[in-house]
C-alpha positions as CSV (number, residue, x, y, z in Angstrom):
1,X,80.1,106.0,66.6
2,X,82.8,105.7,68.8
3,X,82.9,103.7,71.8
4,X,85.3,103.1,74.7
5,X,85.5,100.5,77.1
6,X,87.1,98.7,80.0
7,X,88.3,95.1,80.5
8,X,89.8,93.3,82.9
9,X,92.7,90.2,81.9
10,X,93.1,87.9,84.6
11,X,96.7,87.4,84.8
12,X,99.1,84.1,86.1
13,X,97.8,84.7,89.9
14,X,94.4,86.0,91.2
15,X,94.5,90.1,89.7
16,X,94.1,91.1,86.4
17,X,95.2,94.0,84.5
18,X,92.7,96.6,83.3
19,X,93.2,97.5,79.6
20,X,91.3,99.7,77.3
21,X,89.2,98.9,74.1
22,X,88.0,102.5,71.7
23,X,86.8,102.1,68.6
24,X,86.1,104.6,66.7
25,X,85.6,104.0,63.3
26,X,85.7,101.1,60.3
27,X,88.6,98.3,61.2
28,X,89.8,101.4,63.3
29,X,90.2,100.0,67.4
30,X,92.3,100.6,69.7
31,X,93.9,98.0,72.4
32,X,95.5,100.3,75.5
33,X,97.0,98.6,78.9
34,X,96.6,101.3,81.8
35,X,99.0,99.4,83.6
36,X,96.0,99.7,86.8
37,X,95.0,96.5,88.1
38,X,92.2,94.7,89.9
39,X,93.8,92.7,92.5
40,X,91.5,90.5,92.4
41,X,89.1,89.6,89.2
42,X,86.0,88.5,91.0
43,X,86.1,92.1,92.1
44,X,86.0,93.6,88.6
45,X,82.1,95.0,87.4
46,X,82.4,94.3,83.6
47,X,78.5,95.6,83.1
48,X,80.1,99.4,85.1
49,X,83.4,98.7,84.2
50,X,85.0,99.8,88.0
51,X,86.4,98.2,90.6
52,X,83.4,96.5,93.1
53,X,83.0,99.0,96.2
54,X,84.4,95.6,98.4
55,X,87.2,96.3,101.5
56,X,89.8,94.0,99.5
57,X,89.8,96.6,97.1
58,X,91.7,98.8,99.0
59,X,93.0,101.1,96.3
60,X,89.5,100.7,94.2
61,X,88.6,104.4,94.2
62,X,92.0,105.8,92.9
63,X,92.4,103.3,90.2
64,X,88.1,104.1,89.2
65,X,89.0,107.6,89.7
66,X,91.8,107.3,87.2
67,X,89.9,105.2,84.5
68,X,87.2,107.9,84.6
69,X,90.1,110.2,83.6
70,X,91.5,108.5,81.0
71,X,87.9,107.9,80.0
72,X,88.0,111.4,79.8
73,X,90.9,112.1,77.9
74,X,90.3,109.7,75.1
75,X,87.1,111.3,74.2
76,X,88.5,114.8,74.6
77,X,91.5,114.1,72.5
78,X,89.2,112.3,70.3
79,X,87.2,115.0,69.4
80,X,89.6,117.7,69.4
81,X,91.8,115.6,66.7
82,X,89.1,114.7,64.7
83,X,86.3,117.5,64.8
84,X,87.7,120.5,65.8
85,X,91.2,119.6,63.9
86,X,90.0,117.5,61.6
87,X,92.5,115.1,61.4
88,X,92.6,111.8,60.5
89,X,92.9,110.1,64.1
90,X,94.9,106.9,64.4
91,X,96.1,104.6,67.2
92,X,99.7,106.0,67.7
93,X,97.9,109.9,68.2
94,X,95.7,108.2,70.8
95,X,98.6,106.6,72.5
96,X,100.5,109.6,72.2
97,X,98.0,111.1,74.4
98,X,97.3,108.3,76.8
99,X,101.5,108.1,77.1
100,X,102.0,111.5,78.6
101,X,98.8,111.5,80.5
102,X,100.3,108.3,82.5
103,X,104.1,109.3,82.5
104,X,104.6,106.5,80.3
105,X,107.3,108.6,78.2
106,X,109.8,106.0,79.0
107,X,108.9,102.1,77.5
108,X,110.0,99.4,79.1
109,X,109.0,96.1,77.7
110,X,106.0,94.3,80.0
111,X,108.2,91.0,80.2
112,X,111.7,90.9,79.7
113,X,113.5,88.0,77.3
114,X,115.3,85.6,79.3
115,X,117.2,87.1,81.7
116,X,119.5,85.6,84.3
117,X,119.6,86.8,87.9
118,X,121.3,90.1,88.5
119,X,120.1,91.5,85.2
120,X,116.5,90.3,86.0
121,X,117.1,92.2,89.2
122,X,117.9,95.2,87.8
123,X,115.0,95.2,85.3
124,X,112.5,94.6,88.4
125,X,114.1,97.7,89.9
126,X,113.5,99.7,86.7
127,X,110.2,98.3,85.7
128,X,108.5,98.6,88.6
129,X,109.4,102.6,89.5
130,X,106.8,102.9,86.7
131,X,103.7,99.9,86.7
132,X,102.4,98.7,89.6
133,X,103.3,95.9,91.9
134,X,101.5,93.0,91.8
135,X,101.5,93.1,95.7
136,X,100.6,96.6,95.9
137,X,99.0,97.5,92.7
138,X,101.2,100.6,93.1
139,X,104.6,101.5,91.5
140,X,107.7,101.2,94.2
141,X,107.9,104.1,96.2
142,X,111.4,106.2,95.8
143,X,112.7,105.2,99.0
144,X,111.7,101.5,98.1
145,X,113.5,101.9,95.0
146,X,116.6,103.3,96.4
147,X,116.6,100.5,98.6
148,X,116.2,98.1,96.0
149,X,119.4,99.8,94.5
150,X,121.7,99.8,97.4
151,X,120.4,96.0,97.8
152,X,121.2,95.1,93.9
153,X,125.1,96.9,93.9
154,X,125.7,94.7,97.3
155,X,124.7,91.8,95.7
156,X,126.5,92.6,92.5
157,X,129.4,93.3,94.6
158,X,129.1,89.3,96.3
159,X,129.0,88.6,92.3
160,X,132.4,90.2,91.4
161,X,134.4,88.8,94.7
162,X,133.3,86.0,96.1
163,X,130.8,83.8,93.7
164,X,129.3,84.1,90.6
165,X,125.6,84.1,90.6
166,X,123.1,82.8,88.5
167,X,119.6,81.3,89.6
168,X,120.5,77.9,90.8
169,X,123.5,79.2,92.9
170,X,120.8,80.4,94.6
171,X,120.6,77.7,97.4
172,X,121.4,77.4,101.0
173,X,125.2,77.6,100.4
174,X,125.0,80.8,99.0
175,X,122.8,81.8,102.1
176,X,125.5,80.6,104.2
177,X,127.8,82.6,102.3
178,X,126.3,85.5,101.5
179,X,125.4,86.0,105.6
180,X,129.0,85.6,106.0
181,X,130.0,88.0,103.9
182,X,127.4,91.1,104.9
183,X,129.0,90.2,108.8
184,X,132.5,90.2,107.5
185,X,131.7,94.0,106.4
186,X,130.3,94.9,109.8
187,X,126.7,95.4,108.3
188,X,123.6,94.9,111.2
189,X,121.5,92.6,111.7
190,X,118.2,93.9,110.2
191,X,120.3,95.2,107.2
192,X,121.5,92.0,106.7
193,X,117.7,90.7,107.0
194,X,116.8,93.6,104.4
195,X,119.0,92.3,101.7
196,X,117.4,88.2,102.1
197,X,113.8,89.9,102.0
198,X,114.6,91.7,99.1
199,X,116.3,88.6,97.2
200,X,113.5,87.0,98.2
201,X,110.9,89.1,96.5
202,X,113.4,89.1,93.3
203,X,113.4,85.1,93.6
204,X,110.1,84.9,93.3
205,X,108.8,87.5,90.9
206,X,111.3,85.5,88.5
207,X,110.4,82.4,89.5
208,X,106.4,83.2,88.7
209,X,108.0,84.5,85.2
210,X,109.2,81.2,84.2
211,X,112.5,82.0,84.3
212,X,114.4,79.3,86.6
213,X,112.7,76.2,88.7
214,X,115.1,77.0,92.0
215,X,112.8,76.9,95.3
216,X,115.3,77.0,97.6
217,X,114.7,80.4,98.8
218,X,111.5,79.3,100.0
219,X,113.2,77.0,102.7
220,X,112.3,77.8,105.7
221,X,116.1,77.6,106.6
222,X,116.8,80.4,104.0
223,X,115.2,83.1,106.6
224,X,115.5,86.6,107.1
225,X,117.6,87.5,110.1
226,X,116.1,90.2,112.3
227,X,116.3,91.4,115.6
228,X,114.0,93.8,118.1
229,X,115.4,97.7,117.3
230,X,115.6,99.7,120.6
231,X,113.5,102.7,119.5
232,X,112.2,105.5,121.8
233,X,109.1,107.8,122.2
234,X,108.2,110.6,123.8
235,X,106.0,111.4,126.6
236,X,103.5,114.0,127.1
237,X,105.9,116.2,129.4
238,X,109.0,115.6,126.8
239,X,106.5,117.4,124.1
240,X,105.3,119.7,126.6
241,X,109.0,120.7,127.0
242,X,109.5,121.3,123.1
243,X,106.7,122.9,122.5
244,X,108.1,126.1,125.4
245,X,110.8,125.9,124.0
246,X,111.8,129.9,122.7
247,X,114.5,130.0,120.0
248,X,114.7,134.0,119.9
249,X,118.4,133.9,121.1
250,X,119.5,131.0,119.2
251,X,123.1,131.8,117.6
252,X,123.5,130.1,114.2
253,X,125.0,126.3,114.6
254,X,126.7,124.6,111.4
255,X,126.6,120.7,111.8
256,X,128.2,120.2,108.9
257,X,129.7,122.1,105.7
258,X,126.1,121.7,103.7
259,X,123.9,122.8,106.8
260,X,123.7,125.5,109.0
261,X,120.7,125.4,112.2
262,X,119.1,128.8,112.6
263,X,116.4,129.6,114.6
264,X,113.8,129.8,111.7
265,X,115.1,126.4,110.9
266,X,114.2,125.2,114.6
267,X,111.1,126.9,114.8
268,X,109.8,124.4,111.6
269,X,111.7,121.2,112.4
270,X,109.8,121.7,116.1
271,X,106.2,122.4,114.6
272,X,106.7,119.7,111.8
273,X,107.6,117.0,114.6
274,X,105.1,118.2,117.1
275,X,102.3,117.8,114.0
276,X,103.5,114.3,113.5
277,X,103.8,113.7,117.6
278,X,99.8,114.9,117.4
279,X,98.6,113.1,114.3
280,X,101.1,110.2,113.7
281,X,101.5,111.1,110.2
282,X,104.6,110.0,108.8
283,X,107.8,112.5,107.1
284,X,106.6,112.2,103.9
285,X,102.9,113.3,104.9
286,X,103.5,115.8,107.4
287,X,106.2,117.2,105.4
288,X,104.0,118.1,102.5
289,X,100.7,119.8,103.9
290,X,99.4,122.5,102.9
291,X,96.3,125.2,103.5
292,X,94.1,122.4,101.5
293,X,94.9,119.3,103.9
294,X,92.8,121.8,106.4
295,X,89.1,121.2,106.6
296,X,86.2,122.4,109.0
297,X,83.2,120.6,109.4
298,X,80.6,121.3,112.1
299,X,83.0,123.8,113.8
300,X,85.3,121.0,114.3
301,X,88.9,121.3,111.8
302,X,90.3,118.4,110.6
303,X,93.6,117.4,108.9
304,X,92.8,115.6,105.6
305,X,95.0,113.9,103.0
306,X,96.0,110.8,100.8
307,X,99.0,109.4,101.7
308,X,102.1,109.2,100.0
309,X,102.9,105.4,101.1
310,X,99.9,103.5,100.8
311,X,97.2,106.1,98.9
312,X,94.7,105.9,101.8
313,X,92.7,109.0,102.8
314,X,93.3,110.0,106.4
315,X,91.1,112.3,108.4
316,X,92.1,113.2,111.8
317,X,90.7,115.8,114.3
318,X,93.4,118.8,115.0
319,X,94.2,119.5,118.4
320,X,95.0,122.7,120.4
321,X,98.6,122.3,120.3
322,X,98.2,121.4,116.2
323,X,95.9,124.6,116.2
324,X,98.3,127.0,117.7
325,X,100.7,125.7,115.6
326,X,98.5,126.6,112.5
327,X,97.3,129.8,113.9
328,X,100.5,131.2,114.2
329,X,101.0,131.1,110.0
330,X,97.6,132.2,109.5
331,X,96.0,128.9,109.5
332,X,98.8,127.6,107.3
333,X,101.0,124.9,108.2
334,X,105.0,124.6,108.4
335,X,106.5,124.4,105.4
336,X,108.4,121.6,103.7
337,X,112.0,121.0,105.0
338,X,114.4,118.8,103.9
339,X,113.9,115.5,106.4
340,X,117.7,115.1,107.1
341,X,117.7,118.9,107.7
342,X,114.8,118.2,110.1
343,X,116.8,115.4,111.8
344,X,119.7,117.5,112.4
345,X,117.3,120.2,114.1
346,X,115.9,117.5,116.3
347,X,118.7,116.5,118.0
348,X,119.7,120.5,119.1
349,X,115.9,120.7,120.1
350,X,116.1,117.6,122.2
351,X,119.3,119.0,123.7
352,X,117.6,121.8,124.7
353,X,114.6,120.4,125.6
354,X,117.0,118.9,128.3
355,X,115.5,115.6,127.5
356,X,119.1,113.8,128.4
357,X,117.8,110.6,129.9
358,X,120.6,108.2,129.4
359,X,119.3,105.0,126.8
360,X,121.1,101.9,126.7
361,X,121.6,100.4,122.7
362,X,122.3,97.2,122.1
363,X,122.5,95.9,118.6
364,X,124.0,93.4,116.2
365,X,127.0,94.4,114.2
366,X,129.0,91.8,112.0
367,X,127.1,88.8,114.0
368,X,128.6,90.6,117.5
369,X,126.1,92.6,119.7
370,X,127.6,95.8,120.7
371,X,126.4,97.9,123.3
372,X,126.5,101.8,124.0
373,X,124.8,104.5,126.3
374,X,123.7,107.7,124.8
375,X,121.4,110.6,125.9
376,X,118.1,110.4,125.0
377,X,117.8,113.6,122.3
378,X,120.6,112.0,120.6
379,X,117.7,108.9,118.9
380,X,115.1,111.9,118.7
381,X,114.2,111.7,114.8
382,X,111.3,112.6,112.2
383,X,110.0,108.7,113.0
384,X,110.2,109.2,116.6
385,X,106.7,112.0,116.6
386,X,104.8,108.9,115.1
387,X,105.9,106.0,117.4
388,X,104.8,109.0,120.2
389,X,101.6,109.6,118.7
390,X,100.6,105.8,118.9
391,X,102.0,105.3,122.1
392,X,101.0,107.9,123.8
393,X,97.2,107.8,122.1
394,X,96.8,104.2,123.5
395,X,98.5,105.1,127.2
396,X,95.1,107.6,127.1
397,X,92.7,105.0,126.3
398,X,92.2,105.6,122.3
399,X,90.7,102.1,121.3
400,X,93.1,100.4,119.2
401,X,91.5,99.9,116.5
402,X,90.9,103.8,116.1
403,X,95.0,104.4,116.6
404,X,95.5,102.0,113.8
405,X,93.1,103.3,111.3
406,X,95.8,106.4,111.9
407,X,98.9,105.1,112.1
408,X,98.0,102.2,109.1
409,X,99.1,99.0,110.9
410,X,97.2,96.1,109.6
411,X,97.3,93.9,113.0
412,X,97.5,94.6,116.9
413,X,100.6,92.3,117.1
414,X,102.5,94.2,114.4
415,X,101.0,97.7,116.5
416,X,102.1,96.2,120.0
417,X,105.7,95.7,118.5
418,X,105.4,99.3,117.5
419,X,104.4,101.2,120.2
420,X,106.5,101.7,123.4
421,X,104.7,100.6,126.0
422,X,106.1,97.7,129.1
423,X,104.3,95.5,130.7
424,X,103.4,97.2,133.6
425,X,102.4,100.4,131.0
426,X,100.3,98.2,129.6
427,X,98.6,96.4,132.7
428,X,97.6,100.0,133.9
429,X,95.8,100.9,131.2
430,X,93.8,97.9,131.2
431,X,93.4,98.3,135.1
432,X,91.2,101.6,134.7
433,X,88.6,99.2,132.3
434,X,85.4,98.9,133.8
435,X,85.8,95.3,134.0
436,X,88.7,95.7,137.0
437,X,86.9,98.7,138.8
């Protein structure tokens, strides 16, 4: 009789990894890591074999979902191998099957031999664009991998000119160096603070290996420069103005030798930002809908999805301008656009939005702050419907708490650094409580 089940192996820190046991036959079992974790192992039901339904499980539902389909799977392929074909089933059919049901065509070994730093740092890169972070219990996004990247060949680049690296070079006059360097090639501040975050992470996740003793990184001296970005929202009348704007007589515009802005093209870049400026769902949500994200219940229509960063479901109430936006495709939303092609199509928009307030920048470049003045549509960008969405939903009223269950901001300091609202924004709000009246 064969029988599947799920345990959990607590790891070096508090999650464990959830692996599969089938047997299904004499001296005939099979041992299967699904690469899904528990992050943490008091939170593991051995008797139901799931994830416990506790908050700190945030991602509990998609990794049960997906051990109920592999559940699935086993005894389908199972059966169809040994009844309907039968076959003589062994364990490298059954991984065969749980391989390609997982994407795990490509095999990477779980923990690398001894590996010194930048080729550690390459195999974190590679490893984790297919098993989950222990942080996240997710696999790095593709932006966070390409980040990753550009990070690693800067670093390699340090390697080649200036100082050969290894794990104990890794101290506080390399920190001094390497800050020195990144200046010296004009990079900004937060880049700069990027590539010590990243190094960071690298340090420790080879550190917790066992594969150098170097703390260093941890000093509080080895920090992660960063300075306040100048970012901008905007208002209800700034939408207002986009959303009127008519693109009928718009003459073709190239902006550069790949892209070319037609009215078509401005008509979606303006629906996909207003969407965003409506919902505050980020590019890579917004930019993916479709006539199944749409739901009605009670005569009320909702948007709902997963999303692409951080797998949570979202469900938020569409509003007239997000209707007419969908009635006018049949209930459908925009289609997909390429987000730099959306970019490019917001600044023409702003332009002719007239939305031409001039915006003082000031930033760090090289370790100087440099300063310039530039009209307003010029910073408009796919990010920019978001930040307006949160600011403008808390200049309303929305509780905070209910923004942020939106926008996916885990405190109200991180969501006041966000939104772009003054002092004085701020104090009238909280004039027109009841408290004050």
């Amino acid at each position: 009789m064969a029988k599947l089940t799920f345990k959990a192996r607590k790891g070096t820190s508090k999650s464990a990894s959830i692996q599969l046991f089938f047997n299904y036959g004499s001296k005939k079992r099979l041992r299967y890591s699904t690469g899904l974790k528990v992050s943490n192992i008091k939170n593991w039901d051995s008797s139901k074999m799931r994830i416990k339904n506790v908050i700190a499980e945030i991602h509990k539902n998609e990794v049960n979902n997906k051990l109920s389909e592999i559940h699935t799977l086993i005894e389908k392929t199972y059966t169809d191998l040994a009844i309907s074909k039968g076959l003589t089933v062994t364990n490298d059919m059954l991984k065969e099957a749980l391989d390609k049901f997982l994407n795990k065509n490509i095999v990477i070994e779980e923990k690398p031999k001894q590996l010194d730093l930048l080729p550690f740092y390459k195999w974190f890169i590679e490893y984790y664009q297919k098993h989950p972070l222990t942080t996240t219990g997710r696999p790095m996004a593709n932006g966070t991998a390409k980040t990753y990247r550009n990070a690693y060949t800067l670093l390699q680049k340090f390697n080649d000119s200036v100082l050969t690296l290894s794990y104990d070079k890794i101290d506080i006059q390399f920190y001094d160096k390497f800050l020195n360097y990144l200046y010296e090639n004009n990079y900004s501040l937060n880049y700069i603070g990027t590539q010590i975050k990243i190094l960071k992470t690298v340090m420790n996740a080879s550190f917790e290996k066992g594969y150098h003793s170097n703390l260093d990184f941890k000093k509080k001296y080895f920090k992660k420069p960063l300075e306040e970005v100048f970012n901008i929202y905007l208002n209800i009348n700034e939408l207002h103005k986009i959303y009127e704007l008519d693109f009928s007589n718009f003459e073709p515009k190239r902006v550069n030798k790949d892209f070319v802005i037609t009215k078509d093209k401005l008509e979606i870049a303006r629906d996909l930002f207003l969407i965003s400026a409506n919902t505050g769902l980020r590019v890579s949500d917004f930019n993916n809908l479709s006539s199944k994200s749409i739901i009605t219940e009670k005569g009320s229509s909702y948007i709902s999805l997963i999303t692409q960063k951080n797998s949570k479901r979202l469900t938020i109430p569409i509003n007239s301008t997000v209707s007419a936006i969908l009635d006018k495709r049949d209930g459908n939303p925009p289609k997909r656009m390429a987000e730099q092609h959306i970019n490019y199509c917001l600044k023409e928009i702003g332009e002719q939005a007239k939305i031409n307030e001039p915006i003082s920048k000031e930033i760090t470049k090289g370790g100087v702050k440099v300063s310039n003045t530039v009209k307003k549509f010029e910073l408009i960008t796919n990010h920019t419907g978001r930040r307006s969405f949160c600011t403008n939903a808390y200049k309303s009223g929305m509780p905070t708490i209910d923004i942020m269950a939106i926008s996916g901001h885990s405190t109200e300091k991180v969501f006041y650094n966000y939104i772009k609202v003054d002092d004085l924004e701020r104090a009238e709000k909280i004039s027109k409580h009841k408290f004050f009246s």
